[in-house]
Structures are given as structure tokens and as C-alpha cells.
C-alpha positions, 0 to 999 in steps of 0.5 A, spaced: 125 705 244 129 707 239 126 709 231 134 707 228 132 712 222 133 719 222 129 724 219 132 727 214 135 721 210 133 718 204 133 713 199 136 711 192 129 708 191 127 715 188 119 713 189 119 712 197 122 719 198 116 724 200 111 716 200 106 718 204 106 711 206 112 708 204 119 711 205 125 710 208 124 710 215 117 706 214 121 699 212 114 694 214 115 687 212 110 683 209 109 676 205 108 678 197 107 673 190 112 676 185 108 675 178 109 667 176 113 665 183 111 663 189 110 667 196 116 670 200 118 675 205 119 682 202 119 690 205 116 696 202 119 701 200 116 706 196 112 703 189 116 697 190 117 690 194 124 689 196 125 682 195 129 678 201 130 672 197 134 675 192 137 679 197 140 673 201 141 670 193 146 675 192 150 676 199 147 682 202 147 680 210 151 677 214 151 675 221 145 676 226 141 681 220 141 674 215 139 670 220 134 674 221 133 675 214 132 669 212 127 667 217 123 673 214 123 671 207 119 664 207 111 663 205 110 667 212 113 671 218 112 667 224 119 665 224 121 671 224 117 674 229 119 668 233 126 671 234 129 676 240 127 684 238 135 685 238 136 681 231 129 684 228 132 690 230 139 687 226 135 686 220 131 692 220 138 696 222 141 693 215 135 695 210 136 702 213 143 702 211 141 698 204 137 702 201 140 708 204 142 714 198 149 714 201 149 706 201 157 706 199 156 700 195 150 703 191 152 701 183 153 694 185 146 693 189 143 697 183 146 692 178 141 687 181 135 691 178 129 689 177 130 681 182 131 685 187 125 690 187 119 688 185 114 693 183 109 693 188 102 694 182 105 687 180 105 683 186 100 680 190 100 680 197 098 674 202 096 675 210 103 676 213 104 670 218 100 663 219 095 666 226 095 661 231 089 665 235 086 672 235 083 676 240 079 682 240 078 687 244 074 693 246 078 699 248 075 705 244 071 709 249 069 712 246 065 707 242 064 702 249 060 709 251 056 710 245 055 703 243 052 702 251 047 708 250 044 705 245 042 699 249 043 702 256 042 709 256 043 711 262 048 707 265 052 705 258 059 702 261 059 697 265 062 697 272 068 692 270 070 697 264 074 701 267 078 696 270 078 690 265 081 690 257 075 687 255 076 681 250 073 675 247 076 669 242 075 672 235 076 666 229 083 667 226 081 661 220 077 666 217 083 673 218 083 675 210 088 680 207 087 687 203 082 686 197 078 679 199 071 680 198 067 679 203 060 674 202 053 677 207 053 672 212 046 668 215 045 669 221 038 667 226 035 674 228 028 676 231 025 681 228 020 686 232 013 684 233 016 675 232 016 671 237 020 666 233 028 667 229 029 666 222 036 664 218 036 670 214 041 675 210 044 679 216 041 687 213 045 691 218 052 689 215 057 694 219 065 695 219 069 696 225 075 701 225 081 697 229 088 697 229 091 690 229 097 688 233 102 682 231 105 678 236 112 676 237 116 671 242 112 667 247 111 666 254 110 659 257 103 656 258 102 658 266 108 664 265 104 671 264 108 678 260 110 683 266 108 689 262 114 691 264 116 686 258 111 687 254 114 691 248 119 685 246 112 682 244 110 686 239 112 685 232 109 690 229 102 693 227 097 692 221 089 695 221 083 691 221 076 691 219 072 687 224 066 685 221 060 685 224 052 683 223 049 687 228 042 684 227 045 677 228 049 680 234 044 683 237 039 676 238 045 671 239 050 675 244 047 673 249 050 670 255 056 668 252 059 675 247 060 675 240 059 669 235 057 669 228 056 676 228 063 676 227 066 670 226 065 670 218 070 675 216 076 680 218 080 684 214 086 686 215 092 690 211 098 686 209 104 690 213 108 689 219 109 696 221 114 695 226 115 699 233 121 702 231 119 706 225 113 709 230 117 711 235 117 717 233 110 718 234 109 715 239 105 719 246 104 719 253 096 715 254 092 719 256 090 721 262 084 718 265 078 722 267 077 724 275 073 720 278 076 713 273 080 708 277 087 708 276 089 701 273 091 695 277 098 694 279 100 689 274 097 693 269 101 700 270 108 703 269 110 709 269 113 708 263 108 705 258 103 711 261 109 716 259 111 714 252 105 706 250 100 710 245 101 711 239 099 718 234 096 714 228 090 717 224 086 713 222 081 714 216 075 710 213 072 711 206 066 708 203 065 707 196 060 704 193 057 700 186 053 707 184 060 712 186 064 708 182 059 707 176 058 715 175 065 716 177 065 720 184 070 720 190 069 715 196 065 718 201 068 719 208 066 715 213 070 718 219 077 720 221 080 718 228 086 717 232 090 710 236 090 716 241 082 714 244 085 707 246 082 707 253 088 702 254 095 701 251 098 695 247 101 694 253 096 693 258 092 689 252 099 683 252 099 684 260 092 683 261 091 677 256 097 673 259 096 675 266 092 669 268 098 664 265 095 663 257 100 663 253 101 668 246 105 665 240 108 668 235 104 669 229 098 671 234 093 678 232 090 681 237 086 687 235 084 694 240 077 694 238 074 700 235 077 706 236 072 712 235 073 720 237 069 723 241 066 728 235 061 725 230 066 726 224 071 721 228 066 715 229 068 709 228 063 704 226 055 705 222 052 703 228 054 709 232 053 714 224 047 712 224 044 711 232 042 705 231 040 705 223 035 711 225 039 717 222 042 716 215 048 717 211 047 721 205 052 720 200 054 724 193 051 719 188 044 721 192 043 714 196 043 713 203 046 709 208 044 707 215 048 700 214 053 696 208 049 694 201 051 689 197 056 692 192 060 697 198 067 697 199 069 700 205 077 702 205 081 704 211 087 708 212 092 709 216 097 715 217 102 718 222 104 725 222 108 730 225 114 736 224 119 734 221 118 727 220 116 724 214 109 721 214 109 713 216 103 709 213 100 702 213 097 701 206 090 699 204 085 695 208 079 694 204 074 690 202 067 690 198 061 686 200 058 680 196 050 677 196 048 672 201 048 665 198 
């Protein structure tokens, strides 16, 4: 796949050149609020929101690039993300070439000013599509291995690991963007020594660090996606913070998964960021150990094992009341890498629609968490804290082994590499209410 951006150009919007997260070559599509009007389709570029109402007021596509813009510049995405990858594409091409420095027509399209570009402080953002269904995954091995160890030391993967992308049906209703807090959930636990549960505030409240994957296109119900096909449903992709109640998990999980542990709130950022602009970064999967299973046929092609990963890294702070009282950094949490999915994008679409179910465009899915292999690169507190048994130090002189009341965990992502400029997805962040 091509990224149909070079790395050396640059845009006459003067802040996306050298943007740690938004230059030319990045171009993520979101849905935004400008101050006093209401919600449309718009592409970050720098410190501002270019706004494709505006943009197709003023005539500034034609062919198959306006359809494409106009079916991406309403209250939500999913029309956009129903179209064919060849007219996204168009659109994407012809943004590039808009906002490019050498743009031949430059003066008339700066004319346009402040209706066209939107300051970016200024907006509100909303969730990027109207989501139909969300899954959620547990690809990160590393995460599967440390989380089993703590409840089955000496056999921590189960025996279909290897072999199945394990998922579960998430709750899409309760999906909210960057920057809604997130309220304590109740939940029943059995606290050690009970025989009885009681309905209680969850105590051991935790994030989950995920990447989010934004599907696009359908398949018939009863069809499945070859993952030959694959890449043509993937829209773009988001960060996510899978919330989780540990205690209330570890009571309810049983036999049937997770349920209200999870279910009360994700988060996720606001930014389609789309394959093309991380075509750059993309990577072969890594090899699987000696003695792991090689993938069934239909989840296997030499392609996708040749160039399906992605390189991000991805980062999560924790900032906490008393920080920000006393004015010090967030702490951080952890820093990893899409690098430690045991499982592509790919074999996650292949694997969920193999038995006929049907993907809609719109639909999330989210890898699970992506701890490293180190304990600087871990991915969730539970795994920080061994089980709440070790806790976290933080500057401001307070300790941590799960989230309190106040906390607001942050996450980032970024890619890097010579001689490109860095692509990042923007904030996903959330602070924790009290229970009711």
C-alpha cells in the first residue's frame, strides 16, 4: 500500500510542518464542533481542523474526491467509511495536494482564511462514526502471559492461544471520546474471607492500552473476508483505553467472559488515522517463537506476515489531582509498541468474519492490550502492580497499585522513523469520577 505522501513535502499551513502528530503526511479525518455550529466532518492538519463543509461550499473537489468529501463531511464517518478504499483514497490524494506548499492556486485558497481552517483549541471533538458493534480483542502476548501467571502460574496461555484471536462482544453504546470522564462503576465482588458478594464501588479500577481499528466496507451475512481482502476494510485507526474493574471482573468472569468489568466505559481518541499515512511504517510480523503453531490456512499470507504490522509506540502517563495541584509532570506509566501483537489487523478481520458474521462500516474493534516484554513497557496496573502487590511510586509522594478517584490516565501514540516525519494519533485521555 502506498502512503501517497513523500517525505520531504510540506504545507503552507505553517504549523503542521515539523507537528509531532499532525503534518502533511498524516491527514486523519475526524467529526469536530466549530464554536457555535454544528458537528461536521473535518482533517487535522497541524494546530487547526481543515473543514470539509467549507471546503465543498467553495468547490474545492470534483469527481470522485467530492464524493468522497461529501460523504465524510456530515455528523459522523460511517458514510465515508462505507465507500470503496479507491475513493477514500481520491480524497485523501486531493487534500495532499491542497494543502501542499507548492499548491498552484495557493492565494485564492488562503483567501478563504479562517472558514476553512479551524483552530484546532477551539473545536470540540465528538466520536468519529455512529459504531454498530464493537470487539475486543487479546492479542498482546505479552499481556495474555503476564495476566495468566497471576491466576495459573504454571500454565498461563491457554492451549487455543495460539491458535484462535481470542475476542469477546464489547458495549459500543458506552464507546466516548478523548476527554469524557469516566464515573467508578459498582459492581458485585466476594471479598477474601466472604462467602457472600456485595454491590460495592469497584476498588481496583485499571486501564488497558489498545489500539483501535475502524472498519470499513461490509461483507454479506454468511460471506466472510478472505484475508487476502482484508486491508480494504480497514478505514483507519484510533487508540483506545479499555476500562476495566478488576475485582468485578475477577468475580463475574466466569464461564461466560467479561461483563460489567468492562462494559461501563472506552475511550477512545477522536482521529481516523488511515493506513496510507502509516504506510511508512509498516513491518513485517514478527516471527513466532520455535515450537508456536504456524497459523491456520485461512488465517495466513505471506503478504500480510511480510509487511501487516505497524511500528507505533505507544505511551501512557498518569496524572493525577495531587500532580496537578503542585504543578508536576504526569508520571509514566509505560511505553510499548503495535510491534507486540501476536496477530495482525488482518488475521483479526479474517478470524471475526470467517464463520459468516457480518462487519459494518462504522464497527471498532480493539487489539487488546499491547504490553513489551520489559516492565517499563507493560500495558495495564494489574500487570505494574503484580496483582495490586507491588506499588507504583509517583513524584508527588503518593502510591499506586490501581486508579483513585481524581486520576486521569493519557495515552499516546507515535510513529517514528528516518527521514519521515513523525505521524501521531492525538490524545486519549480520561479522569475518574466518584461512584455514585
Amino acid at each position: 500500500m502506498t502512503s501517497t505522501a513523500t517525505s520531504y513535502r510540506r504545507s503552507w499551513v505553517t504549523s503542521a510542518n515539523e507537528h509531532h502528530d499532525f503534518p502533511l503526511q498524516n491527514l486523519p479525518f475526524g467529526i469536530f464542533s466549530p464554536q457555535g455550529l454544528p458537528p461536521r466532518g473535518g482533517v487535522a492538519i497541524g494546530d487547526v481542523i481543515f473543514d470539509l463543509q467549507t471546503a465543498l461550499e467553495n468547490s474545492l473537489f470534483t469527481g470522485v474526491a467530492q464524493t468522497a468529501a461529501q460523504a465524510a463531511s456530515g455528523k459522523s464517518l460511517n458514510a465515508f467509511f462505507a465507500l470503496p478504499s479507491t475513493a477514500r483514497l481520491a480524497l485523501r490524494e486531493r487534500l495532499l495536494e491542497l494543502l501542499d506548499a507548492d499548491y498552484p492556486q495557493l492565494k485564492n485558497l488562503q483567501a478563504q482564511g479562517e472558514a476553512l481552517l479551524r483552530p484546532a483549541a477551539d473545536c470540540t471533538m465528538h466520536l468519529p462514526a455512529k459504531i454498530g458493534d464493537y470487539t475486543d480483542f487479546y492479542t498482546g502476548i505479552h499481556h495474555a502471559v503476564n495476566v495468566g501467571k497471576l491466576f495459573r502460574p504454571d500454565n498461563p496461555l491457554l492451549p487455543n492461544y495460539k491458535y484462535v484471536p481470542i475476542g469477546y462482544h464489547g458495549r459500543s453504546s458506552t464507546i466516548y471520546p478523548s476527554g469524557f470522564a469516566v464515573r467508578r462503576p459498582l459492581g458485585q465482588t466476594l471479598k477474601p474471607g466472604s462467602e457472600m458478594p456485595t454491590l460495592t464501588p469497584t476498588a481496583r479500577l485499571d486501564y488497558e492500552l489498545e489500539l483501535g481499528i475502524w472498519i470499513a466496507g461490509s461483507n454479506p451475512q454468511g460471506e466472510g473476508i478472505t484475508i487476502e481482502n482484508a486491508p480494504e476494510h480497514i478505514a483507519g485507526f484510533c487508540l483506545l483505553n479499555d476500562w476495566s474493574a478488576r475485582d468485578l471482573q475477577a468475580w463475574e468472569y466466569q464461564p461466560l467472559g467479561p461483563f460489567l468489568a468492562k462494559n461501563f466505559a472506552t475511550t477512545v481518541s477522536p482521529w481516523v488515522v488511515t493506513a496510507e499515512a502509516l504506510a511508512p511504517y509498516r513491518s513485517a510480523q514478527a516471527p513466532r517463537p520455535e515450537g508456536d503453531p504456524q497459523p491456520l490456512p485461512y488465517l495466513f499470507n505471506s503478504e500480510d506476515q511480510a509487511s501487516g504490522a505497524f511500528n507505533i509506540e505507544l505511551e501512557v502517563l498518569l496524572h493525577t489531582a495531587a500532580q496537578k495541584a503542585q504543578g508536576l509532570p504526569p508520571h509514566r506509566l509505560g511505553l510499548s509498541n503495535t510491534l507486540n501483537m501476536y496477530w495482525t489487523v488482518a488475521q483479526l478481520i479474517t478470524h471475526h468474519t470467517v464463520n459468516g458474521c457480518s462487519l459494518r462500516p462504522g464497527d471498532l474493534l480493539g487489539t487488546g492490550t499491547l504490553s513489551g516484554p520489559t516492565p517499563d513497557s507493560l500495558g495495564s496496573l494489574l500487570e505494574i502492580s503484580n496483582g495490586g502487590k507491588q506499588a507504583i511510586k509517583l513524584n508527588s509522594g503518593e502510591e499506586r497499585c490501581f486508579l483513585a478517584d481524581g486520576d486521569e490516565i493519557i495515552m499516546l501514540a507515535r510513529c517514528k522513523k528516518e527521514g519521515h516525519p513523525s505521524i501521531g494519533f492525538g490524545e486519549c485521555r480520561g479522569v475518574i469520577l466518584a461512584a455514585k
